[in-house]
C-alpha positions as a printed NumPy array, in Angstrom:
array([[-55.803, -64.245, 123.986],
       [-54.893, -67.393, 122.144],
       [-58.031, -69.631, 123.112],
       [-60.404, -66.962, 125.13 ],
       [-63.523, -66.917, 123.492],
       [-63.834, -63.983, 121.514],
       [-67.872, -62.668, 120.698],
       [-66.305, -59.387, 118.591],
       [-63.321, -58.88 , 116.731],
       [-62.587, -55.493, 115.8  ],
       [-60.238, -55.217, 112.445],
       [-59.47 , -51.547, 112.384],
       [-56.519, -49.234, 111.577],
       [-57.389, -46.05 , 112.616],
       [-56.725, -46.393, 116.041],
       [-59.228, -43.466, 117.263],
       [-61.91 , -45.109, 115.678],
       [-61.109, -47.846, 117.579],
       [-60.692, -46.486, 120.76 ],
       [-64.127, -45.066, 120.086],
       [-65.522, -48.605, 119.237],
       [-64.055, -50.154, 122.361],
       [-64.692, -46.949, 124.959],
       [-68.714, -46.866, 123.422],
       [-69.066, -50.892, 123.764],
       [-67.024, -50.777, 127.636],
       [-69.57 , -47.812, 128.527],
       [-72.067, -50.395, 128.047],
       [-70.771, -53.075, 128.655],
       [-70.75 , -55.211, 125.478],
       [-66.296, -55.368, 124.994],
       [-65.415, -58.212, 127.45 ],
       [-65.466, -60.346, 124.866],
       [-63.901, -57.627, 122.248],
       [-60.688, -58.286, 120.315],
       [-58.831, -55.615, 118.446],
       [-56.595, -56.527, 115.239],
       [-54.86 , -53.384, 113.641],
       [-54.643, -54.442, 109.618],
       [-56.114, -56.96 , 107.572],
       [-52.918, -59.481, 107.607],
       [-53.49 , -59.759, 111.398],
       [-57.111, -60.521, 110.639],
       [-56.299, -63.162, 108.89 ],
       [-53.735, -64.631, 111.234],
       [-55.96 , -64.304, 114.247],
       [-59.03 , -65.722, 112.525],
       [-57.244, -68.766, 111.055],
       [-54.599, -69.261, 113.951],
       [-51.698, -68.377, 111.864],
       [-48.607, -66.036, 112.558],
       [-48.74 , -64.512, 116.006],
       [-52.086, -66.634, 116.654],
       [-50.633, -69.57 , 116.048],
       [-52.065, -72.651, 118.229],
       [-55.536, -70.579, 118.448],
       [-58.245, -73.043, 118.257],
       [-59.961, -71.755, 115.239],
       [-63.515, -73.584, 116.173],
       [-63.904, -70.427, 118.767],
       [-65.197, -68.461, 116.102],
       [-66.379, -64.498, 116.595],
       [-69.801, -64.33 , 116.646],
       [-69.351, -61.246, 114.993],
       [-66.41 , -59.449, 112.794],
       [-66.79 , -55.567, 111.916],
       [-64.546, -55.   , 109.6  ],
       [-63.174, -52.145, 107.834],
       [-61.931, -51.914, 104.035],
       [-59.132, -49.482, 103.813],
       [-56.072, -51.299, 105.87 ],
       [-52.503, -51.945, 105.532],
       [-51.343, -55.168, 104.242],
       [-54.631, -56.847, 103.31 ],
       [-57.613, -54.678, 102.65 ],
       [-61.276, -55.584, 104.339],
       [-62.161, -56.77 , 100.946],
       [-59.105, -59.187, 100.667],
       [-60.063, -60.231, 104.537],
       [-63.884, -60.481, 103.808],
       [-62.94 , -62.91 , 100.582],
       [-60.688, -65.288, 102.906],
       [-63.261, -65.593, 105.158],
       [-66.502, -65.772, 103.131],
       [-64.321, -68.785, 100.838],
       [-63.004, -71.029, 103.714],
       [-66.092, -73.865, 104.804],
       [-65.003, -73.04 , 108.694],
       [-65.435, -69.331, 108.516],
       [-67.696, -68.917, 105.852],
       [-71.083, -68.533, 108.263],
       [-69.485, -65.575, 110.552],
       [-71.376, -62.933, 110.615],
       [-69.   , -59.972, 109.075],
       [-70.488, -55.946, 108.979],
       [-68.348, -54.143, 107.044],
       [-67.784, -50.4  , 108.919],
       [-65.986, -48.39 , 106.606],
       [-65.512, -44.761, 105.627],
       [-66.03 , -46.013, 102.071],
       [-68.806, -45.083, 100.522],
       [-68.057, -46.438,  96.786],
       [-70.263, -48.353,  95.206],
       [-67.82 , -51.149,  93.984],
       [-66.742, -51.547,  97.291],
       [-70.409, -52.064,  98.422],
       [-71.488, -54.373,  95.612],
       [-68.03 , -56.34 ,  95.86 ],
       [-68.7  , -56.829,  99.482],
       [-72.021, -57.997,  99.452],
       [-71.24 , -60.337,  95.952],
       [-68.434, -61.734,  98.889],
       [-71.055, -62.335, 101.254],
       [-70.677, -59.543, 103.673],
       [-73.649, -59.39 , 106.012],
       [-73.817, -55.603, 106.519],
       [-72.275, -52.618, 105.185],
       [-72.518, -49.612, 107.542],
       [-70.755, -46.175, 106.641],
       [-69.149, -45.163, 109.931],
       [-71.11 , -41.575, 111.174],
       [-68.856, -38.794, 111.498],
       [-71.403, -37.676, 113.829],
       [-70.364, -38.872, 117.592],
       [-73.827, -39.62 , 118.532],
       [-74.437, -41.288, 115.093],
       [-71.358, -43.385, 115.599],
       [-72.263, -44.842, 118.815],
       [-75.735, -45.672, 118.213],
       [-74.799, -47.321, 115.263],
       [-72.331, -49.363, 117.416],
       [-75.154, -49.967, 120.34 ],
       [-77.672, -50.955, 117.809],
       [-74.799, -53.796, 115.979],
       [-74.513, -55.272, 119.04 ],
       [-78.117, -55.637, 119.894],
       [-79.   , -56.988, 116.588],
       [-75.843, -59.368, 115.646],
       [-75.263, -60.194, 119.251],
       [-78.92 , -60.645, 121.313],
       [-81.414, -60.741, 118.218],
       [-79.589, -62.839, 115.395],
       [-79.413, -66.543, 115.745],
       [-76.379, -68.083, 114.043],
       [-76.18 , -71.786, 112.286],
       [-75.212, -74.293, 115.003],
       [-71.041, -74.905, 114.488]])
């Protein structure tokens, strides 16, 4: 997974809301291109090519990053700030999808730059429309700066 191009990486803890991420974007098929980091040091390392990712050409940037806030090691918000304050990352498209619905976290994310901030559904339908309708817009619709 080193230098595969990656369209979606998936920085998420809770590993059923992943599974739920990946099995609703497989069922339609939008995760062949899906990469799933478990805590926000990992995030970090994979999107800079540090630690385990080391030798990861960082120029194959996600074209999107959902992102959640409450992680081990580095929260989203610690993640979201490394990548919204480097000049290579800085354009990614990041949509925070978080349980939180605080506003400090929500104004601290978007004063970082965050693109989105989407309160995951508890609501299984809910959830994976929200996750279909992500994909359409960030993936399909939106039309990123040229690298």
């Amino acid at each position: 997974m080193l230098n595969k191009t990656v369209e979606i990486l998936l920085v998420e803890d809770n590993i059923d809301d992943a599974e739920l991420t990946i099995r609703e974007m497989k069922k339609h098929n939008l995760a062949n291109e899906l990469f799933h980091v478990k805590d926000g040091a990992e995030a970090v390392d994979y999107i800079f090519g540090k630690g385990a990712f080391n030798g990861r050409i960082i120029e194959q940037r996600p074209k999107l990053i959902l992102l959640d806030i409450q992680m081990p090691k580095l929260n989203g918000i610690e993640v979201l700030e490394a990548i919204k304050t480097d000049e290579r990352t800085k354009t990614i498209p990041v949509v925070m999808l978080t349980s939180s619905k605080e506003d400090p976290d929500i104004k601290r994310c978007y004063e970082l730059g965050a693109n989105s901030y989407i309160v995951k559904p508890v609501n299984f339908e809910a959830f994976t429309a929200a996750i279909k309708t992500l994909h359409y817009y960030w993936l399909l619709l939106n039309e990123p700066p040229v690298k």
